[in-house]
N, C-alpha and C positions, 0 to 999 in steps of 0.2 A: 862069629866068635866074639866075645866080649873082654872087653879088655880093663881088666880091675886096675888096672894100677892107675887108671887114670880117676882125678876127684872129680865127683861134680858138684856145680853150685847151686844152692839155694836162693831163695830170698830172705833177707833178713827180716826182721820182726818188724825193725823200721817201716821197712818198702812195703811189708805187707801193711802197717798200720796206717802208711799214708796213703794207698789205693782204700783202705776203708773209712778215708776222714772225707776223701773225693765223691765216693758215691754215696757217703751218707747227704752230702752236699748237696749231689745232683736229686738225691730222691725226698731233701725237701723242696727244693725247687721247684721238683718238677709233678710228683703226687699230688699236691694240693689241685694241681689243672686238670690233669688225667680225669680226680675224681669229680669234678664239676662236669664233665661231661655226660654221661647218665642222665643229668638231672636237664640240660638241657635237651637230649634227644627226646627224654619223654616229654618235654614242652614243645616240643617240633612236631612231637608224633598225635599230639592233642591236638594241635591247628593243622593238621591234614585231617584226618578224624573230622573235625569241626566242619574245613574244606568239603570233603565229602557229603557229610549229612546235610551243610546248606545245599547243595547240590541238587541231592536228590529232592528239598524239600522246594527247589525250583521246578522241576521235572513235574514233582505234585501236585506246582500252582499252576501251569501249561496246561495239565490236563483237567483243571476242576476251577481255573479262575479266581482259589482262594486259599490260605496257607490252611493246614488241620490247626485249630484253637487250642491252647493249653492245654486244658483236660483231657484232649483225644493224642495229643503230645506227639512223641517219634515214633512210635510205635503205629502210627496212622503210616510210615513208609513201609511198612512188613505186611501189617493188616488192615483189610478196611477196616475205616473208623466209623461208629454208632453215635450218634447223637450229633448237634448241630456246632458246626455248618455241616450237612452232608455233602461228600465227593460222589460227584452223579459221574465223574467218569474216572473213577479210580481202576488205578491199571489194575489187569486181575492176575499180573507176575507180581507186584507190588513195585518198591525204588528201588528196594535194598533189601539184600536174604538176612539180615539181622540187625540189630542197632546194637553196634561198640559198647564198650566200658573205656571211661579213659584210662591212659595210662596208670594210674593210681588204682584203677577196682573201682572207680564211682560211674555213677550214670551221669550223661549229659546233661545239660538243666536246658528247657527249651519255654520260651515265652512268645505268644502271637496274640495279641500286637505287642512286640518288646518295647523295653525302654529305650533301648540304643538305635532300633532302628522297626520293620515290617516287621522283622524276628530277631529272639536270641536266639545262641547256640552257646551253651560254654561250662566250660569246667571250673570247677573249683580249686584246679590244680593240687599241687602236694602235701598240702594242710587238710583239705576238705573239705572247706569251709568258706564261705563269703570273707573275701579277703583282698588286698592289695596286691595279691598272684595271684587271682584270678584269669582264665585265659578265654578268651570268645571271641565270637564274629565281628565285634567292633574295635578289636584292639590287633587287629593283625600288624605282624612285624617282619 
C-alpha cells in the first residue's frame, strides 16, 4: 500500500546542473584520449602486419637463398614469382594465403634491395602518402 501523504524529494535544478558542469568536465578530459586510441591500434596493427610479412619473406629467403625483387613484390609469398631472380625452391603452399591491406585500405610498399636495409616493408600510414608517419621495418617501436 502506498502511502500519499508522504512528500518526496527531487533534485533541484542546481544539483542537477552541477552533475552536468562535472561530466561535461570529465568528457573533455577524458574524449580527446579515448579518441587517440583508434588511430594508434591501427599503427600497432600495421607493424604486426609488417612483423608478419617480413617473416614470411624470411621463410622465402631459407628456401631460395634470395629475397623475391621489387617487381615480383609480396605477392611472390602467395604465388610463384616469373621473372628474375627465379625461386628454384618456392614452397608450392606458398608463405602466406593472402597479402594484407593496411590498416587504412593501402597495400604494402615493399623494396629489395631497400634503403633502410636487405628489405623494405611499410605503410604509408593514415595520410597515404610518403610522409613523416610513415610506418616500416626499420622504424619499429
Amino acid at each position: 500500500m502506498i502511502n500519499l501523504n508522504k512528500t518526496t524529494r527531487g533534485f533541484t535544478l542546481i544539483e542537477v546542473m552541477v552533475v552536468v558542469v562535472i561530466l561535461s568536465i570529465l568528457a573533455v578530459l577524458v574524449v580527446p584520449k579515448i579518441m587517440s586510441k583508434p588511430e594508434q591500434a591501427r599503427k600497432t596493427q600495421a607493424m604486426i602486419s609488417i612483423n608478419s610479412l617480413e617473416s614470411a619473406l624470411r621463410y622465402y629467403h631459407l628456401d631460395n637463398s634470395q629475397y623475391p625483387s621489387t617487381d615480383q613484390g609480396l605477392e611472390a609469398l602467395v604465388r610463384k614469382p616469373s621473372g628474375t631472380p627465379e625461386p628454384k625452391n618456392w614452397n608450392k603452399d606458398g608463405y602466406m594465403d593472402r597479402i594484407p591491406k593496411d590498416p587504412w585500405g593501402n597495400p604494402y610498399r615493399y623494396l629489395s634491395p631497400g634503403t633502410h636495409g636487405k628489405i623494405d616493408i611499410s605503410s604509408w600510414g593514415p595520410d597515404g602518402t610518403a610522409s613523416d608517419d610513415d610506418i616500416g621495418n626499420w622504424n619499429r617501436k
